[in-house]
N, C-alpha and C positions, 0 to 999 in steps of 0.2 A: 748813345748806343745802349741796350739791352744788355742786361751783368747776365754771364750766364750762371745759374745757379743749382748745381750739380748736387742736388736733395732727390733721396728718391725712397720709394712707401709703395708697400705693397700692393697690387692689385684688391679691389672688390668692388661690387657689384651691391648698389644703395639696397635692393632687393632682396640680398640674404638675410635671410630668417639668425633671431642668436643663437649664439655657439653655446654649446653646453659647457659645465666648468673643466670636466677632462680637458676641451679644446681652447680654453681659457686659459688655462698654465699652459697647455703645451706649445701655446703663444708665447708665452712669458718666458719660458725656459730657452726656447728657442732663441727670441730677441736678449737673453742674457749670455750667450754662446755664441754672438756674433751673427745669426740669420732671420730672416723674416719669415713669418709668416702668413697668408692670407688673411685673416681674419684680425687684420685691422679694426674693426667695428668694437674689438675688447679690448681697445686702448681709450676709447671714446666713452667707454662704461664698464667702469673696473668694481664695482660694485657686488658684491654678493658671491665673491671666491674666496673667503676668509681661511674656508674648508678643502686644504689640498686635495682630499685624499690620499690613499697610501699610495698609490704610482707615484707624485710628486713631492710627497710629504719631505723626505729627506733635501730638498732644495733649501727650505725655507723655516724649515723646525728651528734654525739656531738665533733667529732675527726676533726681537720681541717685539717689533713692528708690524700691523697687520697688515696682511696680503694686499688688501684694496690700498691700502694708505701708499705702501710702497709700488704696486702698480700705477697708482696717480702721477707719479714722475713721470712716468712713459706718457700718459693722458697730457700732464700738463706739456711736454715736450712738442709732443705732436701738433696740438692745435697752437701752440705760438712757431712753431717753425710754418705751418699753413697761413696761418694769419698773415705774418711775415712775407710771404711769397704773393699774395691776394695784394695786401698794402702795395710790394713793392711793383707788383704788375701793372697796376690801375694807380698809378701816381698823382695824375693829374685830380682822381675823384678828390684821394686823400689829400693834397694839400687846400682842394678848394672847401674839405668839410670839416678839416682837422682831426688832428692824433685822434681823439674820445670818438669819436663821432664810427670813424671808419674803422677805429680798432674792435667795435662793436658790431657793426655790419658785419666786416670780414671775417669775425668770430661765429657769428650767429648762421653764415652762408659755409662757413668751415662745418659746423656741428651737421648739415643735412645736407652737403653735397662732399662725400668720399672721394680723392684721387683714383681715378679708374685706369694708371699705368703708373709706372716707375716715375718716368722725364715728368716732373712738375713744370717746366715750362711752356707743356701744354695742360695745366692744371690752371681753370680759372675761367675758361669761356662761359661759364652760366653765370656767372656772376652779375653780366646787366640784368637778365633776367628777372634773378633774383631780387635786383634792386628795384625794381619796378612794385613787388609786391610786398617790398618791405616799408610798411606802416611810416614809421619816423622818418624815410627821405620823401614823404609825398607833396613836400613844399617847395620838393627842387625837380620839377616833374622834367627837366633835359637831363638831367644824370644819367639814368638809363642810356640815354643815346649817347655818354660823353665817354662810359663807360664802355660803348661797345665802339666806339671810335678806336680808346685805347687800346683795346683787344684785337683788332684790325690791325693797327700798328705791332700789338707786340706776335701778334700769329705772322703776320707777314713775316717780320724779320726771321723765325724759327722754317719759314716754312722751308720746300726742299728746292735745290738748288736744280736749273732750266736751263735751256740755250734759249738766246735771244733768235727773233727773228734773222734768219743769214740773206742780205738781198740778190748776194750773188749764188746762193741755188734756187734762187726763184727765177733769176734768168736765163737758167738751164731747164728749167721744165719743158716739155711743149706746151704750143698753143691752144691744143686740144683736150689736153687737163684742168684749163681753168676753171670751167663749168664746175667742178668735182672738187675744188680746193676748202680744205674748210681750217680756218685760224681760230687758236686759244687761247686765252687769256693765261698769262705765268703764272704759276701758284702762290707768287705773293700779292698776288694784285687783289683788291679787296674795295667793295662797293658798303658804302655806311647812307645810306637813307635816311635822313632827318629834318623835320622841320625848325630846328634850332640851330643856330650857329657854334656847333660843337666843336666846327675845327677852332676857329679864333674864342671857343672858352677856354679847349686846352690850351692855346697857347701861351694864354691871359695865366691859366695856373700854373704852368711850367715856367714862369718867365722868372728871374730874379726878384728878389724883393728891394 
């Protein structure tokens, strides 16, 4: 079963332009007060707010730590808690590539793909993607597909709960609605296209040692 993992990060959109520094602390003041705010993206690059100005100055006058250095907590935080959620999504990649390997991918695919909702366990579907363009796994050209195998599986399980097929109101229909009937697929069912044997690789790396 899929752990569920009740982490959640503000909205943003990979597309916003940087925040100015006023909107920089008022990040930071805010995440030290217990709330978030949207502009996640100045946790990722805490760089170059040394200079509170006076709105903020009294927050951080007493600290002889500078701004950026004690912002990097928040930085380093964020991209191992993402990291973390990427590794434990896509399990199968990482034990078939090892800790180094995939802690480095999922780091690298954290830095330029943002959570674009709260629930992280729908954080993580570009990931095959990603891996397809990522240089250093070009020698394991099924990972992509093994990877979105995973992702099949773990969206399945998140996805939203259906009624199954009932056969006894289909025996109530009439005869003359047949014509007009039209059937859906449940919202966990999930089609993975591949010319590699990606289900018997996962299972080859899920299996005990």
């Amino acid at each position: 079963p899929v752990t569920q993992r009740p982490l959640y990060y503000p909205q943003v959109d990979e597309r916003t332009p940087a925040v100015t520094q006023t909107e920089q602390l008022r990040s930071l003041a805010q995440l030290t007060g217990g709330a978030y705010d949207p502009d996640y993206e100045t946790l990722l690059d805490p760089a170059g707010i040394d200079d509170p100005g006076n709105e903020y100055a009294a927050l951080f006058q007493k600290s002889p730590i500078a701004l950026s250095d004690r912002f990097g907590v928040y930085q380093n935080n964020v991209l191992k808690s993402l990291t973390d959620v990427i590794t434990a999504t896509y399990a199968a990649t990482h034990k078939l590539v090892g800790d180094e390997f995939m802690h480095a991918m999922a780091r690298a695919f954290v830095k330029t793909h943002l959570p674009q909702e709260g629930n992280l366990n729908r954080y993580g579907g570009q990931f095959p993607a990603f891996i397809e363009k990522f240089a250093p796994a070009g020698k394991l050209p099924y990972l992509p597909d093994l990877a979105r195998l995973e992702w099949a599986c773990h969206s399945a399980y998140y996805a939203r709960d259906d009624e199954t097929l009932n056969i006894s109101s289909l025996e109530n229909l009439p005869e003359d609605s047949f014509d007009h009937l039209c059937f859906t697929l449940r919202h966990a069912v999930r089609l993975v296209p591949s010319r590699w044997p990606v289900d018997k690789i996962r299972r080859y790396s899920t299996q005990d040692d």
